[in-house]
C-alpha positions in Angstrom: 2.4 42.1 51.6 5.0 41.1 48.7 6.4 37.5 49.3 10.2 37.3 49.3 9.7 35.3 46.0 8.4 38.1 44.3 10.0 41.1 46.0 11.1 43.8 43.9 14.6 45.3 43.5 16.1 47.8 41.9 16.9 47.0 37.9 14.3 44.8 38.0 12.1 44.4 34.6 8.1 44.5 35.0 5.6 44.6 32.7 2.0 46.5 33.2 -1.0 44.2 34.6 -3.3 47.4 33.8 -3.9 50.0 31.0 -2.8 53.4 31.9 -4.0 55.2 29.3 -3.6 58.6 30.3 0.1 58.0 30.0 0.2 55.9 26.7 1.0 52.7 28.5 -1.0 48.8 27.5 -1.1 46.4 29.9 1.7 44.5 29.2 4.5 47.2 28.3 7.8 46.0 30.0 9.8 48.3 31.7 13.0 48.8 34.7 12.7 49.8 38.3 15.2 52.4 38.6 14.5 54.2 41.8 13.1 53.3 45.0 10.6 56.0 45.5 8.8 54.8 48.8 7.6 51.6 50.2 6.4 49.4 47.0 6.4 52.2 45.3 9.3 52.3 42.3 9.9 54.6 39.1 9.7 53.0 35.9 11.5 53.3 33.1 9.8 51.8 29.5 12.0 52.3 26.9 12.0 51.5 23.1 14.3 48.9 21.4 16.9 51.9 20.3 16.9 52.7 24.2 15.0 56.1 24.0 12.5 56.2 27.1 8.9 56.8 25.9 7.8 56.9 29.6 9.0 57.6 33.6 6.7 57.2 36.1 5.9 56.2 39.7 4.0 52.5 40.0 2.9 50.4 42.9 4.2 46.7 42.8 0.4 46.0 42.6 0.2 47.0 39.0 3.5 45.6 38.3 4.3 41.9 37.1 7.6 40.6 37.8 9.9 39.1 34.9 11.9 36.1 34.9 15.0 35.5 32.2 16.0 32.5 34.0 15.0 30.0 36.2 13.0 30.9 39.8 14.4 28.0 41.7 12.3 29.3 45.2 9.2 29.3 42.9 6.8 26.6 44.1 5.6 26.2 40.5 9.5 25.2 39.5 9.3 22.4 41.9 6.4 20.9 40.5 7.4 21.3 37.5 10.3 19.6 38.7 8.3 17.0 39.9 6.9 16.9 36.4 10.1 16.3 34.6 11.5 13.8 37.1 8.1 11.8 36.8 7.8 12.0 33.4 11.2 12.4 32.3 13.1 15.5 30.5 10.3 17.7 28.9 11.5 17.7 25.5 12.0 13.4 25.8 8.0 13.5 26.8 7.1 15.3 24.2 9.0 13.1 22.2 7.7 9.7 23.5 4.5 11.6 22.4 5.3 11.8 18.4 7.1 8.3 19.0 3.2 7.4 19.9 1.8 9.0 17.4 3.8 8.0 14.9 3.3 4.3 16.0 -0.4 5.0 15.9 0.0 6.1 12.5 2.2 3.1 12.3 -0.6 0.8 13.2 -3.5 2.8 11.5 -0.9 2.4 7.9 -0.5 -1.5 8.6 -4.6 -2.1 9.2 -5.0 0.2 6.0 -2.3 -1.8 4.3 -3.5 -4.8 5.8 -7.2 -4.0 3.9 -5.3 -2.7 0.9 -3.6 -6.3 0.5 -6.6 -8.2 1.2 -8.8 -6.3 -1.5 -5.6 -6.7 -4.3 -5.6 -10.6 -3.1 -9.4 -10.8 -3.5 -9.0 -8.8 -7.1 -6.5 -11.0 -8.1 -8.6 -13.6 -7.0 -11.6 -12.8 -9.0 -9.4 -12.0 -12.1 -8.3 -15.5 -12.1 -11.5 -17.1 -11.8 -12.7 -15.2 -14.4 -9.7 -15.5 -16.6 -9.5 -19.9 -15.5 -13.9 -19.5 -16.6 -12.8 -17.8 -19.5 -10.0 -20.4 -20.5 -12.3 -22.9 -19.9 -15.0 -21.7 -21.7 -12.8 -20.8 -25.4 -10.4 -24.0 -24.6 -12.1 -26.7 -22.7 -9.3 -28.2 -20.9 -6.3 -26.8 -19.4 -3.1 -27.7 -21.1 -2.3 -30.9 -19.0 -5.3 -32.4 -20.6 -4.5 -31.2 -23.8 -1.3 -33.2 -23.8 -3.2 -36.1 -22.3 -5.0 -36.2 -25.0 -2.5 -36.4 -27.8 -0.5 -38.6 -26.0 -3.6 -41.0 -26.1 -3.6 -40.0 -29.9 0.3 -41.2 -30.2 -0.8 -43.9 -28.9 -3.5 -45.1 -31.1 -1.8 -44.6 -34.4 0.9 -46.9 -33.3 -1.7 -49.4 -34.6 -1.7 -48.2 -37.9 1.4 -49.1 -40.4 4.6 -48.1 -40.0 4.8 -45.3 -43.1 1.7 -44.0 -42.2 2.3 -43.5 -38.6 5.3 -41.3 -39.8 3.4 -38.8 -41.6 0.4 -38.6 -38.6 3.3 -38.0 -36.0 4.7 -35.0 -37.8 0.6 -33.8 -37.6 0.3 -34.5 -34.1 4.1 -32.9 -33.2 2.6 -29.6 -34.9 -0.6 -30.0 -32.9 1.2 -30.3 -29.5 3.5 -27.1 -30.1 0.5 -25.2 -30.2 -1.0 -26.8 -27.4 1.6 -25.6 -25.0 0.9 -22.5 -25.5 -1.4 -20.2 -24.0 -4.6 -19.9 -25.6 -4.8 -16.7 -26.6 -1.4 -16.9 -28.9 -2.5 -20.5 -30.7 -2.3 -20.6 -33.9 -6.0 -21.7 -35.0 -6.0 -22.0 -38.8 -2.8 -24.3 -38.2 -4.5 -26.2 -35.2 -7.6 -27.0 -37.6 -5.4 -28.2 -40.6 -3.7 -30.6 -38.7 -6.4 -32.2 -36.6 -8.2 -32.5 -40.2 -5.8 -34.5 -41.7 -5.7 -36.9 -38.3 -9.0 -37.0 -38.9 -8.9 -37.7 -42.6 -6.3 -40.4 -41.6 -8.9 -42.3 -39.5 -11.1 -42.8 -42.4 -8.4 -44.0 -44.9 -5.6 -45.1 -43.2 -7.0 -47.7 -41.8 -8.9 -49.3 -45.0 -7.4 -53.3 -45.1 -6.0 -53.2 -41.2 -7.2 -55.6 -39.0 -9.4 -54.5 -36.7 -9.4 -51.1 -38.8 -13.0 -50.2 -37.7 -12.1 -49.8 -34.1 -9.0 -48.1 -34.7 -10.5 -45.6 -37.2 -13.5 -44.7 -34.6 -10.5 -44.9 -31.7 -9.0 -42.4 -33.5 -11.6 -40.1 -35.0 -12.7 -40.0 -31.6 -10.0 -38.6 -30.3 -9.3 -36.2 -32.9 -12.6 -34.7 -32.2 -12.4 -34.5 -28.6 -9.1 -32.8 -28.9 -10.8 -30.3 -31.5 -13.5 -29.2 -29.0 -10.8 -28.9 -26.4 -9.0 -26.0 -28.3 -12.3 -24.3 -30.1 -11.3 -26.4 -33.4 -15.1 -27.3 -35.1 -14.2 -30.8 -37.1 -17.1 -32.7 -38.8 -16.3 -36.5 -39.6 -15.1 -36.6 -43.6 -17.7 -38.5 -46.0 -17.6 -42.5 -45.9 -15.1 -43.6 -49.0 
């Protein structure tokens, strides 16, 4: 027996549940009831898209499958899905909560990549500056605080020494501390060594006739020296006068 929610009327449109090949017709076809022939039992129409029927024949309801172009609101699968959508909320909102999860999976999966991404960059960074501060090290000695350290000690020392020749040893030691600022891949080395030579010279005749001249001289030299190692400058003490 056909249940009332899927009893067939007049002007109704089916489609085939079986081949019927000996009248050209593929499960499937969609066709119109157009006459009630006997009980269950309907003449179909299947027509082409310009209207021209291709095929008129008596079917049973059993071999017919009733179509829907709207809602079935007696159909007991509408009220589930009803169910569904009040559950869940509106179809196309669930499906969107799902690309809203996905994207915030993605979101997440991005941020731990990220996250890796930034820690590898930071560790980079951190290896090219240990070898770039072991490299420094290595050609300079000393970083540039204790560069100026150094010639301030120097500034210091030759305030021992006589007024006129203190003026000539500061302009050498000015020279020396402009290039010390820089970095030490953009000092300028011939000019470095000239001046620390002449300090150096200094403390071997500058002090000739000063009290205390000995200790001042090797105070000195000293210092020149130490400074020359600290920015790659080779200096060998001058003979003995």
């Amino acid at each position: 027996m056909v249940s009332t929610l899927t009893q067939f009327q007049l002007l109704d449109v089916v489609a085939l549940k079986q081949d019927l090949p000996q009248h050209h017709l593929a499960a499937g076809q969609v066709g119109t009831l157009v006459e009630l022939l006997a009980s269950d039992v309907y003449e179909v129409e299947f027509s082409d898209d310009a209207g021209q029927t291709y095929a008129l024949l008596p079917l049973h309801t059993d071999q017919l499958l009733k179509l829907y172009y709207s809602p079935n609101f007696g159909s007991p699968s509408f009220t589930a899905m009803e169910n569904t959508i009040h559950q869940y909320g509106q179809g196309d909102n669930v499906a969107g909560d799902k690309v809203a999860g996905d994207q915030v999976a993605g979101n997440k999966v991005g941020t731990q990549i990220s996250g890796s991404n930034i820690g590898n960059v930071v560790n980079e960074a951190k290896d090219n500056a240990q070898v770039t501060a072991a490299n420094l090290t290595q050609t300079t000695g000393a970083s540039t605080a204790e560069l100026l350290q150094l010639i301030a000690s120097l500034r210091q020392t030759i305030t021992q020494l006589p007024p006129e020749v203190q003026a000539d040893l500061v302009i050498e030691i000015d020279d020396v501390e402009e290039e010390a600022k820089k970095p030490a891949d953009q000092r300028n080395q011939p000019r470095l060594k000239k001046r620390l030579k002449a300090l150096l010279a200094a403390a071997s005749t500058a002090v000739v006739g000063l009290t205390g001249g000995l200790e001042v001289a090797n105070n000195l030299a000293d210092q020149v020296i130490e400074l020359g190692d600290k920015v790659g400058v080779e200096l060998q003490l001058p003979p003995a006068p």
